[in-house]
DRENDO-1510 file (C-alpha; in Angstrom, 1 decimal, always signed):
<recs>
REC; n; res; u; v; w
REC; 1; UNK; -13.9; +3.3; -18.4 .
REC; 2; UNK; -12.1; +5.7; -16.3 .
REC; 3; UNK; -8.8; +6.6; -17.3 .
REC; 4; UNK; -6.0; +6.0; -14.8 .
REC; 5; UNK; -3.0; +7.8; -14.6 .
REC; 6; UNK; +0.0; +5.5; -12.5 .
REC; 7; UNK; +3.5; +7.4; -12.8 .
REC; 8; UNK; +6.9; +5.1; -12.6 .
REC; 9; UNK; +5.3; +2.5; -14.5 .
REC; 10; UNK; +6.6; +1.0; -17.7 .
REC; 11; UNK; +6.9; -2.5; -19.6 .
REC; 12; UNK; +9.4; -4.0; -17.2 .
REC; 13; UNK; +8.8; -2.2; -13.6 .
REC; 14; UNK; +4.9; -3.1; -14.2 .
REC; 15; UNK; +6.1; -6.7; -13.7 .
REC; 16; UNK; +8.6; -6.0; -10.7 .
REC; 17; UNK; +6.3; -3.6; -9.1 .
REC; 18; UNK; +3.2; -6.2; -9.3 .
REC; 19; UNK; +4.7; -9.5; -9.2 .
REC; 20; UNK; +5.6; -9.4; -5.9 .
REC; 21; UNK; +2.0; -8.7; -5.0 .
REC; 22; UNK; -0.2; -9.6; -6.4 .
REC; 23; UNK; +2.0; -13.5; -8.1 .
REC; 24; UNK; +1.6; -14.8; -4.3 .
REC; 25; UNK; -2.5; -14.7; -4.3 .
REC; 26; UNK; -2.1; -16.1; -7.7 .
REC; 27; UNK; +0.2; -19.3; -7.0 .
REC; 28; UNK; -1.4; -19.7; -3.9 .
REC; 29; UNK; -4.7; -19.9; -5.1 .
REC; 30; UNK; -3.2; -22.7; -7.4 .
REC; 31; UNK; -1.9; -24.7; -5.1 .
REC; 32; UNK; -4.9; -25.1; -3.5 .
REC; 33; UNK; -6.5; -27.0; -6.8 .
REC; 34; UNK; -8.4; -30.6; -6.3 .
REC; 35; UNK; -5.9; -33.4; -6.5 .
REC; 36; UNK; -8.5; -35.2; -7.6 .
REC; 37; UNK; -7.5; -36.3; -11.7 .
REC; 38; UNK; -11.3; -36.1; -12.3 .
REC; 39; UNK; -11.5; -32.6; -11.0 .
REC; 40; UNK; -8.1; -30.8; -10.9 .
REC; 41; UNK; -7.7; -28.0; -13.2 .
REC; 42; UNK; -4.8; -28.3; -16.2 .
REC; 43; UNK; -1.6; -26.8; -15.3 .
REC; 44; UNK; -1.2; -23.1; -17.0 .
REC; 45; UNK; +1.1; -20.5; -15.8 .
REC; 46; UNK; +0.4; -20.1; -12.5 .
REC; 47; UNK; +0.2; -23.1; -11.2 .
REC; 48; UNK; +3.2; -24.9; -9.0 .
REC; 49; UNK; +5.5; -26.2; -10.5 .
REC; 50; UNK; +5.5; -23.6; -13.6 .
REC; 51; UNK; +4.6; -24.9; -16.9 .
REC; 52; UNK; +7.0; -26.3; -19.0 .
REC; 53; UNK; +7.9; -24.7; -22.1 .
REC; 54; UNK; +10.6; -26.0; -24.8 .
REC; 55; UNK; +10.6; -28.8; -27.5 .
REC; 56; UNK; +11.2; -31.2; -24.6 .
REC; 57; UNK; +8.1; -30.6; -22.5 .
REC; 58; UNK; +5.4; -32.5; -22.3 .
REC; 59; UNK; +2.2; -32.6; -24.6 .
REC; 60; UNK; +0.0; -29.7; -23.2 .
REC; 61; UNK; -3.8; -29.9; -22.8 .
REC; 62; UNK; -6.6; -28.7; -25.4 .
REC; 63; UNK; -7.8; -26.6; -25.7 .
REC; 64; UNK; -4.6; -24.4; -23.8 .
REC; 65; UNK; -6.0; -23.5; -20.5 .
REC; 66; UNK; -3.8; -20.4; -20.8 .
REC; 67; UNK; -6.0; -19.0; -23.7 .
REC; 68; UNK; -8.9; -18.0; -21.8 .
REC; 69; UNK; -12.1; -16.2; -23.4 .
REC; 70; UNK; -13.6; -13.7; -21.3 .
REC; 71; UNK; -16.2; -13.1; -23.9 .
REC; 72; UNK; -18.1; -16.0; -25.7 .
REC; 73; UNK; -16.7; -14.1; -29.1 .
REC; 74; UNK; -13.3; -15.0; -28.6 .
REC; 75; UNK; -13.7; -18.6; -29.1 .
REC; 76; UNK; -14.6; -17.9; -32.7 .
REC; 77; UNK; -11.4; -16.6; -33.5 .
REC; 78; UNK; -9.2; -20.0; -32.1 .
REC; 79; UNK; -8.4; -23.0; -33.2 .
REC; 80; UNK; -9.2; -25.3; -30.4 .
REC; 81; UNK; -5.9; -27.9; -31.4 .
REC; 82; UNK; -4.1; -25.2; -30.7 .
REC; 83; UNK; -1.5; -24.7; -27.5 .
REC; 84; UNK; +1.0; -21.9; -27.1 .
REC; 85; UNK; +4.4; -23.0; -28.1 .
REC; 86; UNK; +7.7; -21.3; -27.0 .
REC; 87; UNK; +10.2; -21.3; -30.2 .
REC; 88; UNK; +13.3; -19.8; -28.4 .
REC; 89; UNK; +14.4; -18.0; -25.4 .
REC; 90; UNK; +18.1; -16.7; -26.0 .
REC; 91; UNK; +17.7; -13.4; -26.7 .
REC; 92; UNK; +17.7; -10.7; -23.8 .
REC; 93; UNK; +15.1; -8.0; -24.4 .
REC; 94; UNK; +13.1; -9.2; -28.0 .
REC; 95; UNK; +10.6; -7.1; -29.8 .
REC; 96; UNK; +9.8; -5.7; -33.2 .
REC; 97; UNK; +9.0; -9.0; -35.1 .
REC; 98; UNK; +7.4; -8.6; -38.4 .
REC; 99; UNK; +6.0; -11.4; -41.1 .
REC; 100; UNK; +7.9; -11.0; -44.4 .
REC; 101; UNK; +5.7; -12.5; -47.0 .
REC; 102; UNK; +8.2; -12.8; -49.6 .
REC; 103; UNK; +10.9; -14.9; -47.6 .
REC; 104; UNK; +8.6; -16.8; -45.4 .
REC; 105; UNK; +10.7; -15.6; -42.4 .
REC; 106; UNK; +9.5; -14.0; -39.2 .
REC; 107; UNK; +12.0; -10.7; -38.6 .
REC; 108; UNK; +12.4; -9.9; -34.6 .
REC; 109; UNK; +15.0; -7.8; -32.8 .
REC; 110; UNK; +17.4; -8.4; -29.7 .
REC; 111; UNK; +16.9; -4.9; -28.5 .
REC; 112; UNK; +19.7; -5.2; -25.7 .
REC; 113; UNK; +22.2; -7.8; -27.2 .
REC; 114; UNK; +22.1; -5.1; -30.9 .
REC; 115; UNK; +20.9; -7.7; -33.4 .
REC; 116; UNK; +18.0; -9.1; -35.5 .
REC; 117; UNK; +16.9; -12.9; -36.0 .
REC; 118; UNK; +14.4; -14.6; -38.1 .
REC; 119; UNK; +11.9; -17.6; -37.9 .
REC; 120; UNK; +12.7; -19.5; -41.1 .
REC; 121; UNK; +9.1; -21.1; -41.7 .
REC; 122; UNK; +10.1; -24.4; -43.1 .
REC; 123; UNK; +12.7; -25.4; -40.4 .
REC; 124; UNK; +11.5; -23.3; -37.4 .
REC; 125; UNK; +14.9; -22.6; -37.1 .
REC; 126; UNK; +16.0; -19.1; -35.7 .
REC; 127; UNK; +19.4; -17.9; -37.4 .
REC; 128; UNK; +21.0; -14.7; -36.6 .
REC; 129; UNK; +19.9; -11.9; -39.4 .
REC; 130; UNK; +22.1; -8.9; -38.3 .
REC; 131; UNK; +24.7; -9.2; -36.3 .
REC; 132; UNK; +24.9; -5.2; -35.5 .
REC; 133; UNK; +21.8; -3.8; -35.6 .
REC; 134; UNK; +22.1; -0.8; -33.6 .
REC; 135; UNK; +19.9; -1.5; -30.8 .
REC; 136; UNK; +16.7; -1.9; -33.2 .
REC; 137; UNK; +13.7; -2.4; -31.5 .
REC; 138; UNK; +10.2; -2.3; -34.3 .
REC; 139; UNK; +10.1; -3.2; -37.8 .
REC; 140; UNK; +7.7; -4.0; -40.0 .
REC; 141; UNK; +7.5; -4.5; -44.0 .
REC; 142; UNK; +5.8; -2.1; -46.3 .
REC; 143; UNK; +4.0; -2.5; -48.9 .
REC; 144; UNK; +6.6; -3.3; -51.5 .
REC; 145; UNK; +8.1; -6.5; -48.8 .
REC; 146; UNK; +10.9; -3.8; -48.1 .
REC; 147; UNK; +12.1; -3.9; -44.4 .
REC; 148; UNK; +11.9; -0.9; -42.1 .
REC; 149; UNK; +13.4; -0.6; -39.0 .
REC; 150; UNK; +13.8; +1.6; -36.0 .
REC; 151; UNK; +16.9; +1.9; -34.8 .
REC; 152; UNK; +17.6; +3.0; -31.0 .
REC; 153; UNK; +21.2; +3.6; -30.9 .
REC; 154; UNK; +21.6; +5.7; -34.3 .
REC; 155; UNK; +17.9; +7.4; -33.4 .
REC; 156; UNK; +16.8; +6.9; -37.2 .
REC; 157; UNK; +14.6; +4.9; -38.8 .
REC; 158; UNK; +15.4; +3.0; -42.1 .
REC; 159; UNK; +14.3; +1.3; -45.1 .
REC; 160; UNK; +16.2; -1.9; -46.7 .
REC; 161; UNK; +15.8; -1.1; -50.7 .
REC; 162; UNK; +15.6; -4.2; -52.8 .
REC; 163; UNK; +19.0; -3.9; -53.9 .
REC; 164; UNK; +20.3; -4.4; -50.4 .
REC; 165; UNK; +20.9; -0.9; -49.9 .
REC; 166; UNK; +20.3; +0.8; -46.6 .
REC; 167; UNK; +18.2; +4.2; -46.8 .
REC; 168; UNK; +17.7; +6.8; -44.4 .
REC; 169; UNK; +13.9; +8.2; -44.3 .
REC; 170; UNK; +14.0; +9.6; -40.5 .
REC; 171; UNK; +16.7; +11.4; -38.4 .
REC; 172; UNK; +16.0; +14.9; -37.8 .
REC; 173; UNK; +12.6; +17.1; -37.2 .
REC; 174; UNK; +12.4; +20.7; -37.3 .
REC; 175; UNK; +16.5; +20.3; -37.1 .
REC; 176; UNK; +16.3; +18.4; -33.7 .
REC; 177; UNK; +17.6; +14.7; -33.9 .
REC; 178; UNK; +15.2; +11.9; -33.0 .
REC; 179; UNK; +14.7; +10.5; -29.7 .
REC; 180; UNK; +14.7; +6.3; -30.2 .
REC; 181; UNK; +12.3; +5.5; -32.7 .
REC; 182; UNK; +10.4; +2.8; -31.5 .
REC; 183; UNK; +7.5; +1.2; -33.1 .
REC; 184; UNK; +6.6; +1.5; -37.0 .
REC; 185; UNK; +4.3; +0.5; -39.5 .
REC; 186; UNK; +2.9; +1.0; -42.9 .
REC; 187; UNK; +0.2; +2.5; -45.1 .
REC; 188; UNK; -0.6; +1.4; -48.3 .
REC; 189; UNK; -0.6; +5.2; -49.2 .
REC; 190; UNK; +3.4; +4.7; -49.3 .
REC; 191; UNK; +3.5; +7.0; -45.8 .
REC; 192; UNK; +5.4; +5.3; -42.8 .
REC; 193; UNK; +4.2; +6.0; -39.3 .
REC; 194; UNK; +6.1; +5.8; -36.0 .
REC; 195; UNK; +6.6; +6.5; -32.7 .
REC; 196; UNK; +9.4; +8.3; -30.8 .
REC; 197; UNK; +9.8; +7.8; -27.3 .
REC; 198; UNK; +12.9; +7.7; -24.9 .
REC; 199; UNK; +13.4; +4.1; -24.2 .
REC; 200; UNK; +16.5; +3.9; -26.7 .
REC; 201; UNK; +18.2; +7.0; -24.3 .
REC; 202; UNK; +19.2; +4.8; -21.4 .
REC; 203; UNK; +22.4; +2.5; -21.7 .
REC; 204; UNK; +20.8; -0.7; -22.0 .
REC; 205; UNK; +18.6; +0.1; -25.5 .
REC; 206; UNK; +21.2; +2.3; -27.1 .
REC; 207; UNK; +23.2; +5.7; -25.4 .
REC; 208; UNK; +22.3; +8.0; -23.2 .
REC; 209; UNK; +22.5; +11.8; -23.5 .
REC; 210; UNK; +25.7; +14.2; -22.9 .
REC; 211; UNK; +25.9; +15.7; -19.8 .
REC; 212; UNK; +22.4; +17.8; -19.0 .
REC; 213; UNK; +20.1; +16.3; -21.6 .
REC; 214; UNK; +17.3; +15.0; -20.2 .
REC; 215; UNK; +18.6; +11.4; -19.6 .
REC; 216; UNK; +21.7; +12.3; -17.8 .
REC; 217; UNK; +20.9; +15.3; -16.4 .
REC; 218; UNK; +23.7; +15.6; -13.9 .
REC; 219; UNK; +26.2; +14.1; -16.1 .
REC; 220; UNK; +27.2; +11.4; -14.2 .
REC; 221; UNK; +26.7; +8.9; -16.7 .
REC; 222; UNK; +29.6; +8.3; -19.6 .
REC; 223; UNK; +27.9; +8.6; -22.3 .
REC; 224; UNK; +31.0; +7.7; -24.5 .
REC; 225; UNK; +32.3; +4.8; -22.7 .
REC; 226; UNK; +31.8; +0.9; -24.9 .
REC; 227; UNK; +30.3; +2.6; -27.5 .
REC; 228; UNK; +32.5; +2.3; -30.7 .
REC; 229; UNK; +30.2; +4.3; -33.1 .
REC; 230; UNK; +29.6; +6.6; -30.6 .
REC; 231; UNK; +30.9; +9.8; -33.7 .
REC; 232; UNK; +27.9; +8.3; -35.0 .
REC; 233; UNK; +25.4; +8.9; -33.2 .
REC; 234; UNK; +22.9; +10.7; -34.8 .
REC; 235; UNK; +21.3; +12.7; -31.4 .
REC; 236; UNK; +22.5; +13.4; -28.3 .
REC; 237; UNK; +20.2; +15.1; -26.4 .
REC; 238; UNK; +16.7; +14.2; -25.8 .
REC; 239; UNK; +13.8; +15.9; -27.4 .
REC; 240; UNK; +9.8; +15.7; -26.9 .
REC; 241; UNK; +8.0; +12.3; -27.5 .
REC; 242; UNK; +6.0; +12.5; -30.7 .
REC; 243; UNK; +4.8; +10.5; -32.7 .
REC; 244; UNK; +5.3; +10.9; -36.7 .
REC; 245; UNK; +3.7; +10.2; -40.1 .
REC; 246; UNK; +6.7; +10.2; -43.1 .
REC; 247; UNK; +5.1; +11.1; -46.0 .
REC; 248; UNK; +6.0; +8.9; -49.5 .
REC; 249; UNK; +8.2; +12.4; -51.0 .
REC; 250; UNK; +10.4; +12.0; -47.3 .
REC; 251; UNK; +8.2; +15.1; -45.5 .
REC; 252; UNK; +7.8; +14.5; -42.1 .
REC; 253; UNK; +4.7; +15.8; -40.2 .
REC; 254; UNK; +4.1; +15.1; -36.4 .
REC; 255; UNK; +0.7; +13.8; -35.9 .
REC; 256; UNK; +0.8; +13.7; -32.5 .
REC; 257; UNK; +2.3; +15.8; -30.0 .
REC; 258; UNK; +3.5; +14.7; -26.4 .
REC; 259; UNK; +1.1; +17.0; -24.7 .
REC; 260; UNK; -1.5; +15.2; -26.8 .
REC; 261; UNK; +0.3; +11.6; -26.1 .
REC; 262; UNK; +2.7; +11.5; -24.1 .
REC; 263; UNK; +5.2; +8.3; -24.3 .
REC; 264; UNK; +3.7; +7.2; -27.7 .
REC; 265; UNK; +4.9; +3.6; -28.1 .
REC; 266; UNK; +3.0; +0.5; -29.8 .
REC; 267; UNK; +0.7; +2.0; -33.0 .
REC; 268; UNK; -1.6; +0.2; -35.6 .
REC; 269; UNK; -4.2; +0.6; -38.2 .
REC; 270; UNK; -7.6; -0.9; -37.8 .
REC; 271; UNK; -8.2; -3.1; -41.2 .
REC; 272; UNK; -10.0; -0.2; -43.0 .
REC; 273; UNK; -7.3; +2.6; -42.0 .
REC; 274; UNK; -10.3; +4.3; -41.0 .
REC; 275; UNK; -8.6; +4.4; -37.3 .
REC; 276; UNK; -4.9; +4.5; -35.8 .
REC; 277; UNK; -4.6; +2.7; -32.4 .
REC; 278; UNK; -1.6; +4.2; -30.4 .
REC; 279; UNK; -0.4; +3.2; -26.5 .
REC; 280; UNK; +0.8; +5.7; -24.1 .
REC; 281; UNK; +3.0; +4.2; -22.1 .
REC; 282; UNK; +5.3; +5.2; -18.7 .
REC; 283; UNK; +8.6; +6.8; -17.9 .
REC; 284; UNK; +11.1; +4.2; -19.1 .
REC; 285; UNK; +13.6; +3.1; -16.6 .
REC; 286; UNK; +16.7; +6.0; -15.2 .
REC; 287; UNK; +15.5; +8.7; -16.9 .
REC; 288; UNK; +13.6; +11.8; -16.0 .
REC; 289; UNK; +10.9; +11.8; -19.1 .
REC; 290; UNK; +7.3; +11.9; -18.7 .
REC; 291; UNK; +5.0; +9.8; -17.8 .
REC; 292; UNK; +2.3; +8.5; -20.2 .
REC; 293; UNK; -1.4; +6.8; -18.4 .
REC; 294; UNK; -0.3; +3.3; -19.6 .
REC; 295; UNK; -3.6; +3.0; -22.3 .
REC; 296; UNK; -4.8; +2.9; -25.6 .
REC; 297; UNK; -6.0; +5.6; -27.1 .
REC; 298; UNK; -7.8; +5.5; -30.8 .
REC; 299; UNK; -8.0; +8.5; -33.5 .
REC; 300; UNK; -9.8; +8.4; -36.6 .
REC; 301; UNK; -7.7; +8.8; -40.1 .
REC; 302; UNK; -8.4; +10.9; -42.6 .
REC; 303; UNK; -6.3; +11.7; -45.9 .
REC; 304; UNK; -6.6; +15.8; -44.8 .
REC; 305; UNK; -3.7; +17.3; -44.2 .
REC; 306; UNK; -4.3; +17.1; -40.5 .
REC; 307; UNK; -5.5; +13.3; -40.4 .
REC; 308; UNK; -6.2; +12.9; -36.8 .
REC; 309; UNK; -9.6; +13.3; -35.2 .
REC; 310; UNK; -11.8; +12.4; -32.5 .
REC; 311; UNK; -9.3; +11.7; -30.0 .
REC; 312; UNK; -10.5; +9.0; -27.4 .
REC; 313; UNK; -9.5; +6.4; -25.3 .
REC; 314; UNK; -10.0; +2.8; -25.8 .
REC; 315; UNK; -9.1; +1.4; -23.0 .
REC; 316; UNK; -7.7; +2.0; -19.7 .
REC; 317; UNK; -5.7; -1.6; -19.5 .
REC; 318; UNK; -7.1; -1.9; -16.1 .
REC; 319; UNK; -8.1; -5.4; -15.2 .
REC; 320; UNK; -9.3; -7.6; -11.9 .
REC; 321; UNK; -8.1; -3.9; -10.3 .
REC; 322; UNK; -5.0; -4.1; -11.7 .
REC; 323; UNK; -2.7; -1.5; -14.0 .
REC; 324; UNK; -1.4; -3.8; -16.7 .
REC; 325; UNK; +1.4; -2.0; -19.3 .
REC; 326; UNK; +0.3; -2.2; -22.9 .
REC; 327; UNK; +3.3; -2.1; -25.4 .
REC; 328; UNK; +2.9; -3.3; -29.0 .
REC; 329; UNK; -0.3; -4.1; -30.5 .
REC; 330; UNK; -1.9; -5.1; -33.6 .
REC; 331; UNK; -5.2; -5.2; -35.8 .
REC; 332; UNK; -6.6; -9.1; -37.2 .
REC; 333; UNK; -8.9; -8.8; -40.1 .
REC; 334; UNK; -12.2; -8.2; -37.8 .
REC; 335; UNK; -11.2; -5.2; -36.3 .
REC; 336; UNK; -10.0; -6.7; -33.2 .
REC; 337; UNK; -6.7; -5.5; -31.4 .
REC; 338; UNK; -4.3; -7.8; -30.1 .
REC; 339; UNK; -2.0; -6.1; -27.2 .
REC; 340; UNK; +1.5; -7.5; -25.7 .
REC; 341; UNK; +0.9; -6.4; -21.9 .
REC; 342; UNK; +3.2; -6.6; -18.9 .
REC; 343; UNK; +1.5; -7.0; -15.3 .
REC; 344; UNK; +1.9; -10.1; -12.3 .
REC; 345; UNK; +2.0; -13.6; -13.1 .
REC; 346; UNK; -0.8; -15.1; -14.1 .
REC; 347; UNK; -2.6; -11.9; -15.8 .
REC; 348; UNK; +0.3; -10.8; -18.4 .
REC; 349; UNK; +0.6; -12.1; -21.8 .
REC; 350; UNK; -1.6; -10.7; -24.4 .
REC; 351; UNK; -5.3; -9.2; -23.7 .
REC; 352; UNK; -7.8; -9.1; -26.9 .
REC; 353; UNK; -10.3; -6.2; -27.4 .
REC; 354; UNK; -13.0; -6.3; -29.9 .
REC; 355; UNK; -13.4; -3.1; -31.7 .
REC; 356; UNK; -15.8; -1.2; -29.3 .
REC; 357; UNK; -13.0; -1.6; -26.7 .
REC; 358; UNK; -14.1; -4.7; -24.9 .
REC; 359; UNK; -11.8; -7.3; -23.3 .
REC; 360; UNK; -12.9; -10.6; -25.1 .
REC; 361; UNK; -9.9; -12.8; -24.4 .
REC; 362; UNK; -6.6; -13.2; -23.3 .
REC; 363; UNK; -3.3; -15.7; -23.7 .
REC; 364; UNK; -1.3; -15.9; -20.1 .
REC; 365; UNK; +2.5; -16.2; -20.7 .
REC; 366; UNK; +5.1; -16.4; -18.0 .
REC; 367; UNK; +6.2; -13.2; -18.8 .
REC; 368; UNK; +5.3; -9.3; -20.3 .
REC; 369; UNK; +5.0; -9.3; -23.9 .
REC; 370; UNK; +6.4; -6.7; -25.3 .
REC; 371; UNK; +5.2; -7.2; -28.9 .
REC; 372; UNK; +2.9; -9.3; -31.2 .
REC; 373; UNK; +2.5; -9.9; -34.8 .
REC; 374; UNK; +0.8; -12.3; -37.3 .
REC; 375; UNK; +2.7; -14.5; -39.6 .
REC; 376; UNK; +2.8; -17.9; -41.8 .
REC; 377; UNK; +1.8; -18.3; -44.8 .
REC; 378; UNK; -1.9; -17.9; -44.4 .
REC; 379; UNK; -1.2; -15.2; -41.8 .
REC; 380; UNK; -3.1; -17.8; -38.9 .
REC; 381; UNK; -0.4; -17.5; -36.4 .
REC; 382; UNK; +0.4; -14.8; -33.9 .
REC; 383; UNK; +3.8; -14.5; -32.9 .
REC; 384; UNK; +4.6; -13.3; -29.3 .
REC; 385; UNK; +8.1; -11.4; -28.3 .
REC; 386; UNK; +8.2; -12.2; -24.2 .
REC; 387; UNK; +11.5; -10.6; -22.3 .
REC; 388; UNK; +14.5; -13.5; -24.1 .
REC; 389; UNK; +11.3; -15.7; -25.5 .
REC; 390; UNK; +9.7; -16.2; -28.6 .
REC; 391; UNK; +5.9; -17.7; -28.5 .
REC; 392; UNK; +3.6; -18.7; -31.1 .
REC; 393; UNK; -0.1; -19.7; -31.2 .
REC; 394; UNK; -2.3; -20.6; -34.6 .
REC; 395; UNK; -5.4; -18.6; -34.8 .
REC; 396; UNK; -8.2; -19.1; -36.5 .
REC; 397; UNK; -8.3; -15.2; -37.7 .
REC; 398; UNK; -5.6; -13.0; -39.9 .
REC; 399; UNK; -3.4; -10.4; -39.6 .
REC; 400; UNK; -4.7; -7.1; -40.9 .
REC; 401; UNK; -0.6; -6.2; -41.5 .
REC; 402; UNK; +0.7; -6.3; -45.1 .
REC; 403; UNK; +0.4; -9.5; -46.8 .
</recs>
């Protein structure tokens, strides 16, 4: 596919941008269905009056007709009882969640509001985790069930010991603070991988710069003002967007560069770790960053001291003519990539590529996903973060994440 390069898009102006266009053609089209109860299509997303979500909604159809399979593959990795369920919608801005085996908890954060939440399994019951989190935004959980997060308004990214202690493992490169870490996960080699864009240098995902960094370059914004920690803060001043591999003795290595990928932002391994997935996506809202061409790009992994190779892209996100925003993304036990994407009604939610690359199915939410995950016990369920919702669907493949 051609790669397509749009500047001024990101996760949430993808939506504001599009919707407006392109949602129009969409509900119209809708509300043109038969009335006919032998003929008319099942309600999804785009039809008028919305779906209705919530534990007081009514019974939905099977199979969901907002899990659609473009390719005849797709259907062998759902359950056909299965419908899209949305668990809760109070957060403002959710992303990062991650399974933790051990507790039987889904881990998400509340990027704008500062705080983390979890899933408890049993109940389904969401309970606040961390009350101040700092503005996280990914986390995942290594190898050992310890936590990692990324935290936007501290620019670091930590590890939660088993003694309940909080360690530092990333701050600084080459003596420069970190942007906003964003988006992590783990090797089994002990490394831990992330990216480091911007989006935690505007007010709304953590602080913006002093006066003439790159996100307040005119210093009109107060960079100080609400911010209680601010003699905290561990950068003030943006640097380039890289993204970095910390090795298990603490070294940190960039393993790509921002001329190389610019606006790094979701990341996984394929099952095999022969591969690392990584989307480049655009300039985040307010600030004068660069732009990234809103794809997925693949590398292949090696244990050499320079581990990337073969740079190439996997796909473009383009769809029905269309530039959709990727955002976070991750591997199920075939090889096949699950991607959160932002876009118009009726064509965001989550897109499904098989491992060559091709588009094989897709779930349609009400709103941009920002990030996705597999959890339960058996690992059968993906997990969807949508602007202040929480979505779930069983599967009937697993989560390549640690188990």
């Amino acid at each position: 596919m051609a790669q397509a390069r749009h500047k001024g898009l990101d996760r949430r102006s993808v939506l504001k941008v599009l919707s407006g266009a392109s949602a129009g053609l969409v509900l119209g089209g809708a509300a043109r269905a038969p009335t006919d109860p032998q003929t008319a299509r099942p309600p999804d997303v785009t039809t008028l009056p919305p779906r209705q979500w919530g534990p007081d909604a009514p019974p939905s159809y099977t199979p969901d007709p907002d899990v659609i399979a473009v390719d005849r593959s797709f259907r062998d990795l759902l359950y056909g009882g299965a419908v899209i369920q949305r668990v809760w919608d109070k957060g403002l801005w959710l992303e990062g969640p991650a399974w933790s085996a051990q507790g039987r908890y889904l881990l998400f954060s509340d990027i704008v509001a500062s705080r983390q939440y979890r899933y408890l399994w049993e109940t389904g019951e969401v309970t606040l985790f961390r009350p101040e989190s700092y503005n996280a935004n990914g986390n995942t959980f290594d190898y050992q069930g310890r936590q990692i997060s990324c935290e936007h308004f501290l620019r670091r990214v930590i590890r939660w010991e088993h003694d309940g202690s909080a360690r530092v493992v990333a701050e600084h490169y080459d003596g420069h603070p970190l942007n906003s870490p964003n988006d992590v996960i783990a090797h089994p080699d002990g490394s831990i991988w992330f990216t480091d864009p911007g989006y935690g240098t505007g007010l709304a995902e953590g602080h913006t710069d002093i006066p003439g960094g790159e996100a307040n370059p005119r210093g009109r914004l107060r960079w100080q003002v609400g911010q209680e920690l601010v003699g905290a803060v561990g950068g003030v001043r943006r640097q380039s967007d890289h993204t970095f591999r910390i090795d298990p003795t603490g070294r940190i290595d960039v393993v790509l560069t921002q001329e190389q990928l610019p606006n790094p932002n979701g990341l996984c391994f394929s099952p095999d770790f022969s591969r690392l997935y990584v989307v480049s996506t655009g300039r985040q809202e307010g600030a004068y960053g660069h732009d990234g061409d809103l794809a997925v790009h693949v590398f292949d992994l090696h244990k050499e001291e320079l581990p990337l190779s073969n740079p190439r892209l996997f796909t473009n996100m383009r769809f029905e003519g269309v530039q959709m925003g990727p955002d976070g993304l991750r591997a199920d036990v075939y090889g096949n990539i699950w991607c959160g994407v932002s876009g118009p009604l009726g064509l965001c939610g989550v897109f499904v590529f098989n491992p060559e690359g091709q588009l094989i199915g897709r779930i349609r939410l009400p709103q941009g996903v920002s990030n996705v995950t597999f959890g339960g016990p058996k690992r059968d369920w993906l997990f969807m973060c949508a602007g202040q919702s929480l979505y779930r669907l069983q599967v009937n493949t697993q989560g390549a994440a640690p188990a």
